[in-house]
N, C-alpha and C positions, 0 to 999 in steps of 0.2 A: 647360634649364628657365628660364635667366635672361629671358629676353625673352617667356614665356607672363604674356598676359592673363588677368587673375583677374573673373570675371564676381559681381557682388553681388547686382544687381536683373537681373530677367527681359530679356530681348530683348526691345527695342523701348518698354520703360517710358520714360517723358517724366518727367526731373527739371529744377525750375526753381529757383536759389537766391538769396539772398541779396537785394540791390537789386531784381532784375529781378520776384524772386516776392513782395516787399513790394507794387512797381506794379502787378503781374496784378491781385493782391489786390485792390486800393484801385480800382483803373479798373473792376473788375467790379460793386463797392459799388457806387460813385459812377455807374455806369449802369442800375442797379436804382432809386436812389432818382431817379433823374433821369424815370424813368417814369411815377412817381406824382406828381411830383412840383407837374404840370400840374394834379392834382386837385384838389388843397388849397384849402380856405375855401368862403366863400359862393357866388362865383363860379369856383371851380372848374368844368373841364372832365371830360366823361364819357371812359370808353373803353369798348370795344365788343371784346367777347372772341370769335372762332369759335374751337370747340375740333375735333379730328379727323371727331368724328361731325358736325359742322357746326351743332351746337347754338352759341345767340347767349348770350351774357349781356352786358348793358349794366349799366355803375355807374362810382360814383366813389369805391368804398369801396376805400382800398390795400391789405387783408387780402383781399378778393374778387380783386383784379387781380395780386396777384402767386400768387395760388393756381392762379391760372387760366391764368396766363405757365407755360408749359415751361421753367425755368430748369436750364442744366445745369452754371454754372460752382459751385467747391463755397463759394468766398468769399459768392458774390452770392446763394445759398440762404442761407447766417446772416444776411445783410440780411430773409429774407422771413419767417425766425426770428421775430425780432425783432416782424416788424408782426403774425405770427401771434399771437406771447405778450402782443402788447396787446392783440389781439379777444379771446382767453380771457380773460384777466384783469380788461378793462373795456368794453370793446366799443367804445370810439371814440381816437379820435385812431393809427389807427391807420398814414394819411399820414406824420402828422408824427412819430412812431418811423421808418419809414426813413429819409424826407428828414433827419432829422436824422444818424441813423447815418452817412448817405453824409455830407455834412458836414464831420460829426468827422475822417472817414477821409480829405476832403478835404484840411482843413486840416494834418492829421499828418504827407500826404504832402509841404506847402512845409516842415515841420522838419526832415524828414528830409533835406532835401535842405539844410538849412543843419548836417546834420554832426550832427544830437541824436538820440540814440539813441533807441530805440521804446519800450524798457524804461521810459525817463525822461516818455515821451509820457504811456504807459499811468501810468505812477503822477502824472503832474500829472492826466489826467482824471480817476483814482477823488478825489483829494484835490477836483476841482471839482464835482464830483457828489454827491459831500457834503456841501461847500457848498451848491450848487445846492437840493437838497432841504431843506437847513435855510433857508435864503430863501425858498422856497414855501410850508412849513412858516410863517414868520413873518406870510406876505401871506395865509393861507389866512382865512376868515369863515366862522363855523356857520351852518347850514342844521337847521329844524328839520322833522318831518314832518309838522306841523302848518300848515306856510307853501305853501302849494297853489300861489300865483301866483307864488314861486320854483322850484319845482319844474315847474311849466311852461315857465319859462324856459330851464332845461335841460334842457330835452326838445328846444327850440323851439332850442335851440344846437348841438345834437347833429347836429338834422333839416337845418337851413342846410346849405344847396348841395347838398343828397341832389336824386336825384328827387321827393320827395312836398313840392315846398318849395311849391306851391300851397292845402294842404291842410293846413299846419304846425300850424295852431294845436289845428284839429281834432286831429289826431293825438297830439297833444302833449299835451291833456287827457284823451285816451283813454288814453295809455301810462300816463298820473300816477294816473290812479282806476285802472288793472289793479295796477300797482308799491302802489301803500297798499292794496289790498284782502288783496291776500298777506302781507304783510309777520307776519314769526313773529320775536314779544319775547319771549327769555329773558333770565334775570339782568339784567337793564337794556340787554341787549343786544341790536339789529334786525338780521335775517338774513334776506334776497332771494332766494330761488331761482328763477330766469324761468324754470325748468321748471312751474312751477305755474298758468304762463301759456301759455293754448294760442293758438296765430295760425290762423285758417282762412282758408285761400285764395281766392278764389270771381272768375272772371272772369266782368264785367257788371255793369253799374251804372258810379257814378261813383263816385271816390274818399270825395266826400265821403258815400256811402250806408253806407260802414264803419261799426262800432258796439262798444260794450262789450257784452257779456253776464257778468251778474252770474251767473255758471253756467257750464255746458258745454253744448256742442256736438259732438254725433256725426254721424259720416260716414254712418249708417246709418240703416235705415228699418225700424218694425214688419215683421217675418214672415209676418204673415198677414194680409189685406185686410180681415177680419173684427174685427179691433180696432177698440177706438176711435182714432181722433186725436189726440184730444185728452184730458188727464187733469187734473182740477183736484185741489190738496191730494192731490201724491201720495206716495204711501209708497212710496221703493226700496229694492225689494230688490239686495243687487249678488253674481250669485253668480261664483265659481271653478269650480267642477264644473258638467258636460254634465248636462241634463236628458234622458238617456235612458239604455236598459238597458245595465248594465256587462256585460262580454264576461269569462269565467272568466279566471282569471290561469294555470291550469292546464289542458292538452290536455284537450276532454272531448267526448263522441260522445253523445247520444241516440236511442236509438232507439226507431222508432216507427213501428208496424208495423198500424194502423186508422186510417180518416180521423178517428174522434170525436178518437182521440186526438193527432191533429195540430190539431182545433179548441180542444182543453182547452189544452192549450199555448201557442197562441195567444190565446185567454181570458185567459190567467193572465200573459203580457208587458202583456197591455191593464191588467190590473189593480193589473201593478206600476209601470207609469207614471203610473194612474190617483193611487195614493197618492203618488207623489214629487210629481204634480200637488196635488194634496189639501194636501199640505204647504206647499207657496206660497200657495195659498190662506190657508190656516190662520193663517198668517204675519202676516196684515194686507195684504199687499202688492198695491198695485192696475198697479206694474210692477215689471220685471224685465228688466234688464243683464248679457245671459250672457257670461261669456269665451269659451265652449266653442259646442259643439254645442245645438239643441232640436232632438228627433224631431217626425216631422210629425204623430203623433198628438196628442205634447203638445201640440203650437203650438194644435188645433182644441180643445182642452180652456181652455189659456188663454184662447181666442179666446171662447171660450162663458162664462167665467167674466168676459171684462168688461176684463181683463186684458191691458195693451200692456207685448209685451214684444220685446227687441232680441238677435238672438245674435252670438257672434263678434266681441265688443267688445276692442281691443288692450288688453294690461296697462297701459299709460302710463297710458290710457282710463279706464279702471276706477279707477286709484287716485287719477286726476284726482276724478270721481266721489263718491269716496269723502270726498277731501277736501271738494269744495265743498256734498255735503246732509247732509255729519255721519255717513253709514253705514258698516257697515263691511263687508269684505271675506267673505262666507260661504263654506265649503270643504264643510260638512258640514251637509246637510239638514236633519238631526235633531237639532241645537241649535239652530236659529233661533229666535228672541223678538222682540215687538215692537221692543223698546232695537235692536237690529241693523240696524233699516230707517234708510233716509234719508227729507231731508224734503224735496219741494222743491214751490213755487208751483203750479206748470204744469209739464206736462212733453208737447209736441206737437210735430206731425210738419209740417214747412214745407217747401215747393218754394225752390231757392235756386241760381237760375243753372242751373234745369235738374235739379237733384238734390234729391233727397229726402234732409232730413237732419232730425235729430230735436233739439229744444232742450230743455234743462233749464235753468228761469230761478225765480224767485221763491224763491230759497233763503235758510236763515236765516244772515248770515254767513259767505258762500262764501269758503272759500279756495285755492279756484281759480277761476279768469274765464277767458274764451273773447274775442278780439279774430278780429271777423267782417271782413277786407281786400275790399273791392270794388277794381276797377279796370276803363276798356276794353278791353285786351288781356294779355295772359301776362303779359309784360314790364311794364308799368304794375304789376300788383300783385306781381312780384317786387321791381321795384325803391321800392316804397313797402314791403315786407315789409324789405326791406334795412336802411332807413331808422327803422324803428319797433323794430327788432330793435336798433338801436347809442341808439336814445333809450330805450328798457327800461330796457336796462345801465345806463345812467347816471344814470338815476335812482334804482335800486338801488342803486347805489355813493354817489350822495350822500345816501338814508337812510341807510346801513349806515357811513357814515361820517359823516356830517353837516358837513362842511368842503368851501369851493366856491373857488377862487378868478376871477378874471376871467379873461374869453376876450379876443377877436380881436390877438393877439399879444403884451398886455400883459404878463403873469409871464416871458415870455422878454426881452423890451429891461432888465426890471424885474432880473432874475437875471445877465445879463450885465452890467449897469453895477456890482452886489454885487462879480462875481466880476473886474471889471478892477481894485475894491480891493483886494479878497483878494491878485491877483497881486502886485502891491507890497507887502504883507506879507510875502511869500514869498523865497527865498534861494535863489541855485542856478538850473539850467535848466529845474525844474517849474513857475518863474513864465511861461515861455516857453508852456509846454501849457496853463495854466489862462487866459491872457490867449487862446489861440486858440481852448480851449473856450465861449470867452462869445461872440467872434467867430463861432462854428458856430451859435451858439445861434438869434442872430438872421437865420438865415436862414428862419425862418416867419413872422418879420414882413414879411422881402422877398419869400415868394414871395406871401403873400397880397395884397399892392402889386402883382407884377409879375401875380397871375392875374386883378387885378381893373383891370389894363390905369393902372396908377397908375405913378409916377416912383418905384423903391424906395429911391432914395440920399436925396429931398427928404421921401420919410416916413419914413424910419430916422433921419434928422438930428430931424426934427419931434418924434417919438417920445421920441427920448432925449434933447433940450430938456426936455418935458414931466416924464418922469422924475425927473430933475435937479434941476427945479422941486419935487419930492417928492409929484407925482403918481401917483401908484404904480396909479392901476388904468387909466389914458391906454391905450387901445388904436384899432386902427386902424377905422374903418367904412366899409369897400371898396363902401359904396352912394350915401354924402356925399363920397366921397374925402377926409375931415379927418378928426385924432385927437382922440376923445370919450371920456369917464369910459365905460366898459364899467360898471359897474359899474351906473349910471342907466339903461345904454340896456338892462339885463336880459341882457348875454352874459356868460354863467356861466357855467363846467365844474367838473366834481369835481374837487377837489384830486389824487388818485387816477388822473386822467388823466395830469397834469404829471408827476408823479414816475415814473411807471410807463414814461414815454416816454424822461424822464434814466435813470432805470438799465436797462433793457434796451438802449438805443441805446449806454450808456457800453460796458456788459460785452461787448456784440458787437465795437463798432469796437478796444478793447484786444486781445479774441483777435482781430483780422485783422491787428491791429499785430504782433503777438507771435510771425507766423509768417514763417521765411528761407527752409522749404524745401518744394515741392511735389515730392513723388512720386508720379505718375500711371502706375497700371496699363494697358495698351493693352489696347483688346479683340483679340476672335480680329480677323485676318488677311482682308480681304474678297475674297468669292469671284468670280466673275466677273458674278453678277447683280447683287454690289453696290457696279459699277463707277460708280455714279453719281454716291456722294459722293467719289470719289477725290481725294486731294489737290492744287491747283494745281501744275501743270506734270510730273504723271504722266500726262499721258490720253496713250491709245496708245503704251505699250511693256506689250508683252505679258507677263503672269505679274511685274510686279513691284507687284500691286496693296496688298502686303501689307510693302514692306521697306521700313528705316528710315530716315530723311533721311541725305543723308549718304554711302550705299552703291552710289552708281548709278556 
């Protein structure tokens, strides 16, 4: 018994520890953020995604591109973590959370190798990131929602380097009037929900043919050809329940056994739709927004009564609706009152790229808006949809917080000169990790230099002269190639950006730090068909398509 091997993990599990699963780690980061890394700033470069089905998506947004990458190492998915929980959270700077992560995990990996433990890494970066956030915190300026031509500026900052940067400004002033038309003040306090905001897609036309609609916008078109078109001052009704005969809840048989009596019968379905008709009528309403079903008798009833109505509208739809003409939601026929209807301008039916869609506009106080996307092709108005979707958010975020600080690399040279004081404050080997977490920092000021084809050692030197000098908003303009007050030249981000990108990038690169040892379950054993991917320098020996390095 002495010399039997005791088996712990499965045949054929892949364990990696210590040094060597710190590097897997940090090289799998560091080749995640190196991917997006080309994308960053104004002059950022695109990528062009084919996925299995051979579907395209083209962009430069790093939430879309590492979505769309098959990533299968498990290090380099907490990198795509990372840029996912800045697109939920904020919708932009979603680049520079990886790039940065990779970075950190950069820089951790030359301490490690000067002998400093990971542990010590990780608690110098939480101590820098707490700094870091309280120096952004200090640079940050209020933003009111009253200042229209600041807030188009961040929109207009956001848009830089997207595909829609022809059309920026445009876009830019649409996102600002949709983001303040919504906006809901309680206790003193603004709260943005872009759900409230609908994007309609529409290929054809040109970019700039896009538009606000103080309203909504449905995908769908009147029922019956017999309607009007067009309705002026109209009163919506919006209901929940199908305008036709309910079916028993209970098995039940009729019988009927004379034609009269099959015509009475049928008399009396006509009569009972007639009244659920009668009832809309009644109502005041001159349309009608069904979620459900209309029978085709009603529709010829409505139709006759004057009455443009839509069925089969989604719930989102409806409560979009609801919101922007004041109506509300009806379940039950037989409580509706005038109070219940909506009100809205005009309510017609337009050809749009080919489809019939129906607009609701002249509303009192909509709060919900409709943003109408034109573009030449698919791809043109996805990727301006991309674009108008990360300027939304951000201007959402700088109402809902009203603090901006400057863009094109500035708060980073700005935060890294803070934190190489801080280090000198510091006692022990955590001055070691905060002095290289200022060092990681500024790598968004180098790439934006290195993507806009500039010298990044002679502007990072430029930059943190400027600083120094107590410039504190000096950031880079990768289209003068010289460092300029950002601040004058209008490139603004939410403060909410910046911090958001320090603590998710800190929390990820500490747990990659933090781990010695991979243990990797092997799949089943491949069979003879799936001798393709078989590992280098197994091809032809037979039947060992499945055994462990090591065993031959």
């Amino acid at each position: 018994m002495a010399g039997q091997p005791i088996f712990i993990l499965k045949e054929g599990s892949k364990r990696t520890r210590g040094r060597d699963a710190q590097s897997n780690n940090i090289m799998a980061a560091k080749a995640v953020a190196e991917a997006v890394r080309t994308t960053l700033g104004p002059k950022g470069m695109d990528k062009m995604l084919v996925d299995a089905m051979g579907d395209v998506v083209i962009t430069n947004d790093g939430a879309t591109i590492l979505k769309e990458m098959d990533i299968e190492h498990p290090a380099a998915k907490m990198v795509v973590e990372v840029s996912k929980t800045q697109d939920d959270e904020v919708g932009d700077g979603t680049t520079s959370a990886a790039v940065v992560a990779g970075e950190l995990l950069k820089k951790a990996e030359d301490l490690i190798e000067q002998e400093i433990h990971p542990t010590i890494i990780a608690s110098g970066y939480r101590l820098a990131a707490e700094k870091a956030v309280e120096v952004l915190n200090s640079l940050a300026m209020n933003v009111d929602m009253s200042n229209h031509d600041l807030l188009v500026s961040i929109a207009e900052t956001a848009m830089t380097g997207k595909g829609a940067e022809a059309s920026k400004r445009l876009l830019s002033e649409i996102a600002v009037d949709a983001v303040t038309s919504v906006v809901d003040t309680n206790e003193k306090k603004k709260t943005v929900d872009k759900d409230n905001i609908s994007v309609v897609k529409k290929v054809g036309g040109r970019v700039e043919d896009s538009e606000l609609i103080k309203g909504m916008i449905i995908d769908k078109e009147r029922i019956h050809s017999n309607m009007p078109e067009k309705v002026k001052d109209a009163k919506l009704l919006l209901l929940n329940s199908a305008i036709e005969l309910k079916d028993t809840e209970v098995d039940a048989e009729i019988s009927i056994t004379s034609p009269d009596q099959l015509q009475s019968f049928l008399d009396q379905e006509e009569q009972m739709l007639k009244k659920i008709v009668q009832k809309v009528i009644g109502s005041g309403a001159n349309v009608v927004f069904c979620q459900k079903g209309i029978e085709d008798l009603a529709q010829h009833y409505l139709a006759k009564a004057g009455i443009f109505a839509i069925r089969r509208v989604k719930k989102s739809d409806m409560e979009k609706l609801a919101r922007a003409t004041g109506g509300k939601l009806i379940t039950n026929m037989d409580e509706v009152t005038s109070e219940d209807l909506g009100y809205a301008g005009l309510v017609e039916e337009k050809k749009v790229g080919g489809d019939n869609m129906t607009f609701v506009t002249g509303c009192n106080n909509p709060k919900a808006v409709t943003i109408l996307l034109r573009g030449g092709t698919e791809h043109v108005v996805d990727s301006i949809d991309s674009a108008l979707e990360d300027a939304l958010r951000v201007v959402g975020v700088a109402i809902e917080d009203e603090k901006l600080v400057a863009g094109g690399g500035s708060p980073e040279v700005e935060v890294a000169l803070r934190l190489q004081e801080y280090a000198a404050t510091l006692e022990g080997r955590e001055q070691l990790a905060v002095k290289a977490y200022a060092e990681a920092l500024e790598v968004i000021p180098r790439t934006l230099a290195e993507n806009a084809g500039l010298d990044p050692i002679d502007m990072l030197m430029e930059l943190r002269s400027q600083h120094e000098k107590g410039m504190k908003t000096a950031g880079l303009d990768v289209y003068e190639g010289k460092v300029v007050d950002m601040w004058k030249n209008f490139v603004v981000e939410p403060l909410r950006v910046k911090t958001q990108v320090i603590n998710a990038a800190t929390e990820s690169a500490v747990m990659i730090l933090r781990i010695d040892d991979i243990i990797a379950s092997t799949r089943a054993a491949p069979g003879p068909e799936d001798m393709g991917g078989m590992p280098p320098g197994m091809g032809g020996m037979p039947g060992m398509g499945g055994m462990p390095p090591g065993m031959m």
